[in-house]
LUMMIFI-83071 format. One line per field, with one value per residue (C-alpha): x, y, z. Coordinates in Angstrom, 2 decimals, decimal comma. Layout:
REM residues N
x: (X|...)
y: (Y|...)
z: (Z|...)
END
This chain:
REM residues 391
x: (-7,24|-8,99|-7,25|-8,56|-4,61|-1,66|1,59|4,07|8,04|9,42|10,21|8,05|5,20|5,81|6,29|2,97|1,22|2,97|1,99|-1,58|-1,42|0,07|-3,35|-4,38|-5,45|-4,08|-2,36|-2,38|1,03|2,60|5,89|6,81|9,92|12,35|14,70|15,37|18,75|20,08|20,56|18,20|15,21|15,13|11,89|10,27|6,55|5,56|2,14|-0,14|-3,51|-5,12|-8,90|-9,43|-6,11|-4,31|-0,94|1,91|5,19|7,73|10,86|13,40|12,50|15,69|14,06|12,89|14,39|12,04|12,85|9,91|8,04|10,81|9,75|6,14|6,76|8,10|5,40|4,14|0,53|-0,13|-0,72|0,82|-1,56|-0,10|-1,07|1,54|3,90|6,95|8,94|7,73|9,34|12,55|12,77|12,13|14,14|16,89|16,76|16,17|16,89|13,71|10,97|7,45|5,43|2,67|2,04|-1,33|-1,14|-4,09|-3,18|-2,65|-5,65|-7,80|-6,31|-7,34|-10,19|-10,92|-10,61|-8,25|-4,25|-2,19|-4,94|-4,53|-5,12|-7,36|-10,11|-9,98|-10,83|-13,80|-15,22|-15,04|-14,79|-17,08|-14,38|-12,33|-8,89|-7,31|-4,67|-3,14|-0,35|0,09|3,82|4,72|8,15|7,29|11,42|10,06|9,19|6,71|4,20|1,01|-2,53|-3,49|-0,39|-0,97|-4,39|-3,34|-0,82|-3,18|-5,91|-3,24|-4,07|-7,44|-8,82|-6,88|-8,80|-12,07|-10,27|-8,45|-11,55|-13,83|-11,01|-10,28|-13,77|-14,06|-10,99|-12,43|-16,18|-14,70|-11,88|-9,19|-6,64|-4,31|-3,97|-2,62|-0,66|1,58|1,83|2,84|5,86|7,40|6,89|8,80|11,79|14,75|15,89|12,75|14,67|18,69|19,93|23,77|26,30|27,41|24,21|23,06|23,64|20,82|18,71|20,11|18,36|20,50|19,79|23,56|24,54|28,39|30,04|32,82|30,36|28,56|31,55|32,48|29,20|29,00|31,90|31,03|26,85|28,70|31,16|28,42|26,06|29,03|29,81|26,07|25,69|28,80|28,18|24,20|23,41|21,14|22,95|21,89|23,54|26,87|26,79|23,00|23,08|23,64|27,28|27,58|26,62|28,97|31,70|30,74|30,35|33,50|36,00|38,44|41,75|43,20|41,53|42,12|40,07|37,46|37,23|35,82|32,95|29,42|27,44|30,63|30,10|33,13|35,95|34,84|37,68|40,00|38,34|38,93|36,55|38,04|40,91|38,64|36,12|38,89|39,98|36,30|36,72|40,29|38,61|35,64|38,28|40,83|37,49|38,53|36,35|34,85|33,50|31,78|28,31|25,97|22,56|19,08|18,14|14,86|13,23|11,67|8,34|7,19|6,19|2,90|1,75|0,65|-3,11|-3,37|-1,73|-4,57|-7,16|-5,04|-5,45|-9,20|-8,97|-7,15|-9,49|-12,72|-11,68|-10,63|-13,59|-15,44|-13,42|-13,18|-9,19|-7,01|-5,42|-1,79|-1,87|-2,77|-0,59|1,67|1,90|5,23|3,57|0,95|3,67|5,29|1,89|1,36|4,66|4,99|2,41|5,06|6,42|7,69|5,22|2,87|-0,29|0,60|0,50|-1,23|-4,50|-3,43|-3,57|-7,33|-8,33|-6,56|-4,46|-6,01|-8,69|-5,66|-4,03|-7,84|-7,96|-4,56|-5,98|-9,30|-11,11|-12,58|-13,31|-14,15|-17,66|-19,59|-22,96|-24,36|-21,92|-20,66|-17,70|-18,39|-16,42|-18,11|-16,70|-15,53|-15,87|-12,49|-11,14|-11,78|-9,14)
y: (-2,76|0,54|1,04|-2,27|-3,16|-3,77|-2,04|-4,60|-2,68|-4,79|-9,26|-9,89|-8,42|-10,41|-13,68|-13,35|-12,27|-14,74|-17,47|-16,23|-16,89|-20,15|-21,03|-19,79|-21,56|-18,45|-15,14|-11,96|-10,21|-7,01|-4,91|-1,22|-0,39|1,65|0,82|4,90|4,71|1,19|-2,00|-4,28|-2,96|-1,33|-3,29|-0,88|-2,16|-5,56|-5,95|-9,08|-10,40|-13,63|-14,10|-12,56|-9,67|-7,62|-6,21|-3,51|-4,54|-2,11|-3,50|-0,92|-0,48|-1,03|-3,74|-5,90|-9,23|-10,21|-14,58|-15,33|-13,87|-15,64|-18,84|-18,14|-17,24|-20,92|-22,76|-25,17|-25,52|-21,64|-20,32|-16,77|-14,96|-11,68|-9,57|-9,22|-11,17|-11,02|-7,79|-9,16|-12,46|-10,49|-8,89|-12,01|-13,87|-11,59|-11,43|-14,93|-16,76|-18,72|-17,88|-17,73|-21,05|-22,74|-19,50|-17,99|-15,01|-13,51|-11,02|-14,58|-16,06|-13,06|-14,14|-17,85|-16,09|-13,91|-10,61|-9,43|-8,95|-8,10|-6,84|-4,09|-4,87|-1,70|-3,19|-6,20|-4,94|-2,57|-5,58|-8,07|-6,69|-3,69|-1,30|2,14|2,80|5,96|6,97|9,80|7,89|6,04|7,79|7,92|7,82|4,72|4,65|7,83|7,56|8,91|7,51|8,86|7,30|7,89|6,53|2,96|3,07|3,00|0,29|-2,05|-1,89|-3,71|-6,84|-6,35|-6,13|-8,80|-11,40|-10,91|-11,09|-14,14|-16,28|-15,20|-16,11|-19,50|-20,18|-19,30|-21,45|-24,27|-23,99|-23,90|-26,67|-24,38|-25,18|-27,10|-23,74|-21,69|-24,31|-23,68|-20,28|-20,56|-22,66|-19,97|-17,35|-20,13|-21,06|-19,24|-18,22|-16,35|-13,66|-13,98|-12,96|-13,89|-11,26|-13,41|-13,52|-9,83|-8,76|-10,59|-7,98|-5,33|-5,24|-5,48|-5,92|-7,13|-10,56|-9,74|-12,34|-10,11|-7,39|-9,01|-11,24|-7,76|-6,35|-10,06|-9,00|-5,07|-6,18|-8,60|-5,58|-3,69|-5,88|-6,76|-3,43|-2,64|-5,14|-4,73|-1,27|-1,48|1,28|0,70|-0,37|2,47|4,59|2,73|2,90|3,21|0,53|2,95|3,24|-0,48|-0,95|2,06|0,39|-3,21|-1,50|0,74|-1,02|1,21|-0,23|2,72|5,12|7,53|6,11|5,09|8,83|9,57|6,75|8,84|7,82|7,33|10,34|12,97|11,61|7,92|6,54|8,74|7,14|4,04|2,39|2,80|0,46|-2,29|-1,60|-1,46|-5,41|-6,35|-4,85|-6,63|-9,98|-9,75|-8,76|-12,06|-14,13|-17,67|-18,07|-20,97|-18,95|-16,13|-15,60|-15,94|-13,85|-15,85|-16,66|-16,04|-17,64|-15,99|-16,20|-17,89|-15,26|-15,20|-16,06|-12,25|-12,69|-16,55|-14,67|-12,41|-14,92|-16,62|-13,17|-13,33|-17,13|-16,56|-13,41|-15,56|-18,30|-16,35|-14,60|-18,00|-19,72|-16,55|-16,43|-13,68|-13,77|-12,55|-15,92|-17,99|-16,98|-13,55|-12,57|-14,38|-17,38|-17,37|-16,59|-19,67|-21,79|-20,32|-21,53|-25,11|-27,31|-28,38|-25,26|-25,29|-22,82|-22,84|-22,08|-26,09|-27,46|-28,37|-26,51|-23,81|-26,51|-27,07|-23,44|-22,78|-24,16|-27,82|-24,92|-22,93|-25,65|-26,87|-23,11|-23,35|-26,65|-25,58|-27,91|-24,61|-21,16|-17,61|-16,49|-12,81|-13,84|-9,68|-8,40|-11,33|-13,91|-17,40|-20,94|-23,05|-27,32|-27,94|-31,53|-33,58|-32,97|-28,91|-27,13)
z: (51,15|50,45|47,21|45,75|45,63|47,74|47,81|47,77|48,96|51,25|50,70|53,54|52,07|48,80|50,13|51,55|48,43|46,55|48,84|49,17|45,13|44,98|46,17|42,70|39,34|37,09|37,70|35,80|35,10|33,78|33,88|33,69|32,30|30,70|27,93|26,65|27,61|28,26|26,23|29,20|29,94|33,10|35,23|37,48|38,69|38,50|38,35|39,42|40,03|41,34|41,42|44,58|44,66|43,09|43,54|42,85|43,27|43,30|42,37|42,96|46,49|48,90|51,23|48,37|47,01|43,95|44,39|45,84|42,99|40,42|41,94|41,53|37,94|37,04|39,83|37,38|39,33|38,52|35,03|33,82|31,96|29,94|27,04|24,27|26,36|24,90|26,77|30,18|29,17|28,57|31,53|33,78|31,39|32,37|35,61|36,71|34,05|33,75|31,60|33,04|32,40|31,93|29,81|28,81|26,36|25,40|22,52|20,78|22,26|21,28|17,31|17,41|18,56|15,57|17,86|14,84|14,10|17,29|18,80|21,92|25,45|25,70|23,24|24,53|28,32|25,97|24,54|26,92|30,29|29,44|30,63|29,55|30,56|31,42|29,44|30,78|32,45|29,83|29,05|33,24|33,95|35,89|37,50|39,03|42,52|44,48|41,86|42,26|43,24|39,89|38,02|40,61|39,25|35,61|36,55|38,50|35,49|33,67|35,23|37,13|33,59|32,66|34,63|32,97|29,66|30,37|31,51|28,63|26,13|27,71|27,52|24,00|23,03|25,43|23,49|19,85|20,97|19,84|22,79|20,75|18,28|20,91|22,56|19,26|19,50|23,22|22,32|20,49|23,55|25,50|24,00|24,85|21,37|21,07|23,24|23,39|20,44|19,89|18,99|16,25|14,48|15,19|12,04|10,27|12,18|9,95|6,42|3,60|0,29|-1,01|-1,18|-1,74|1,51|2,31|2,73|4,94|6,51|7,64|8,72|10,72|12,59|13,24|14,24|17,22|18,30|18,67|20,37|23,09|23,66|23,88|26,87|28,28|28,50|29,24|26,09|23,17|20,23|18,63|21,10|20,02|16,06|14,12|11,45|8,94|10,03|9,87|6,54|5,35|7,54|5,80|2,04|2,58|5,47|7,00|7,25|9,67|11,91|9,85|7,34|10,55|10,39|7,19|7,02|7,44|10,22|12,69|15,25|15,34|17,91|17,62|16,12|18,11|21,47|23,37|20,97|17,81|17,62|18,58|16,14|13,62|14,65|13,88|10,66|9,95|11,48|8,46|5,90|7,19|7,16|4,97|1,44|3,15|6,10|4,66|5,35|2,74|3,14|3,50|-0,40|-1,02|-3,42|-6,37|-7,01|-10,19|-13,11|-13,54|-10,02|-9,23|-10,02|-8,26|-5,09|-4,89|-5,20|-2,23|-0,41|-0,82|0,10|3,03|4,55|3,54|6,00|8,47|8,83|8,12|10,99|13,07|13,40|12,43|9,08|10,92|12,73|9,63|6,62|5,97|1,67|1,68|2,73|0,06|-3,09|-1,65|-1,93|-5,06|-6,86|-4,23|-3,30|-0,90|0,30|3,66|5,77|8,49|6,34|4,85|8,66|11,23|12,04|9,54|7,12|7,78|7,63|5,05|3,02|2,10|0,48|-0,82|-2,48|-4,10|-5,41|-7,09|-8,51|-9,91|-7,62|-5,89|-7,51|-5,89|-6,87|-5,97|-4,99|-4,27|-1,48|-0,81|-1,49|-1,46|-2,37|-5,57|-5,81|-9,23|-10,39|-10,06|-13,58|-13,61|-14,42)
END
């Protein structure tokens, strides 16, 4: 192994590596891929590491089937460790169906942490493995092939790195008995709806600011054209229709090609093409939609008037625990979540539950009650009791 790697291109050579890490407490994965042009990402390397090796597996090689590193994916004796794991759940997702578990992400373990919001794998490998990365191959054409030793070397640090990171985080969640936290987080990674998103409900990914139902009855109907012909024709949606043509489409709805023709954002000879008349039954479909099946937009509530100034103080709350516990604020509480504190002492968010609840927002709540106050003591922030009646 003078590379410090193997070169995985044929299913022999990966059912050996994968049984070799079956033997394994913990592997360390990531993907290249390419998603320019399609609607699925295209996988290209898969890259993995047990204690004692690391691989390259190259996916698109013509003697390779990739099951025997499916089934090592969902071996339930042999944890998946990732970083920012949710695009390499996709792709496995996709192709076999199963998501990877048990599951060990560390850009959420490096929050619990207090490493910061959404942190990057390259500071994590600077601060805790003591390591640089080379970025020049960071934009490879990794569906390219030959790759070169030095684009393999970029692509193995992915997960050799990964190693160090993983066991130093573990340890740190272990020592401050913060397991439980990112069990939580992990559940969201693993459920299925994290990832598959159903043409029928694509359009709430579109922002709109309108809460007219037959406007957005019809953009309902146009968002799941889209997305089927997106799939069924492996392009990004964007490729089909940019949601700017939707919403003119849903504020404006053609009844005839004709009028298909003059809506801005629908590209010269689209409604002449093959795609036109079916993009023209979506429309009719949202326009036919019954009164009682129109879509009504998420409401969101309003804040309170008058809560501006106690959400700041809740902003200054929330960054003094976090730094006091050593978590980062994106994992505790968003500014949506705090206006909803501020006008409910009920209000249904995560800040109110479970661990978040002890960081935070038991103090939150004794803020908005005058049982706590925010004092400057020099450079410095710190939390003062008030007696029971205060405030």
């Amino acid at each position: 192994m003078p590379k410090g790697y193997l070169h995985i291109k044929d299913t022999e050579e990966l059912t050996a590596l994968v049984e070799r890490l079956k033997q394994a407490e913990y592997v360390t994965v990531d993907t290249e891929f390419l998603r320019d042009n399609t609607y699925w990402p295209k996988l290209c390397l898969v890259q993995v590491a047990g204690p004692d090796v690391a691989a390259i597996i190259d996916p698109v090689a013509p003697l390779i089937d990739l099951q025997p590193l499916f089934d090592l994916m969902v071996d339930p004796k042999v944890l998946k460790v990732f970083h920012a794991a949710r695009q390499d759940i996709e792709i496995f997702l996709k192709l076999s169906g199963r998501i990877p578990e048990p599951l060990f992400d560390t850009q959420v373990a490096a929050m619990v942490c207090g490493y910061g919001d959404s942190v990057s794998y390259e500071t994590l490998v600077a601060k805790i493995a003591k390591a640089g990365l080379d970025k020049s191959s960071r934009f490879t054409d990794w569906s390219r092939r030959p790759l070169t030793d030095r684009q393999l070397t970029y692509a193995i640090g992915d997960v050799t790195h990964l190693r160090k990171v993983y066991e130093v985080l573990w340890a740190e969640l272990e020592r401050s008995g913060r397991t439980e936290w990112l069990d939580t987080e992990m559940a969201v990674l693993m459920d299925p709806g994290t990832y598959i998103v159903e043409p029928e409900d694509a359009w709430q990914r579109i922002k709109t600011r309108t809460s007219n139902r037959r406007f957005l009855a019809v953009l309902r109907e146009v968002a799941a054209w889209r997305e089927t012909e997106a799939r069924a024709r492996d392009l990004p949606r964007g490729r089909m229709l940019k949601d700017d043509a939707l919403l003119e489409i849903a504020a404006h709805p053609p009844t005839s090609i004709d009028d298909m023709k003059q809506s801005r954002g629908v590209p010269k000879g689209f409604a002449d093409g093959r795609l036109g008349p079916s993009l023209l039954e979506a429309v009719q479909r949202g326009l036919d939609c019954p009164e009682d099946l129109l879509p009504e937009s998420e409401k969101v509530a309003e804040a309170p008037r008058g809560i501006g100034p106690l959400v700041e103080l809740l902003k200054v709350m929330l960054k003094l625990q976090c730094e006091d516990h050593g978590v980062a604020q994106k994992l505790v509480a968003n500014t949506a979540d705090l206006e909803a504190i501020a006008g409910d002492d009920e209000a249904n968010v995560p800040a109110l539950q479970g661990w978040r609840r002890k960081v935070f927002g038991e103090a939150a709540l004794d803020l908005k009650h005058g049982r706590l106050a925010l004092a400057a003591e020099g450079r410095r922030i710190k939390l003062i009791k008030l007696g029971q009646n205060a405030g």
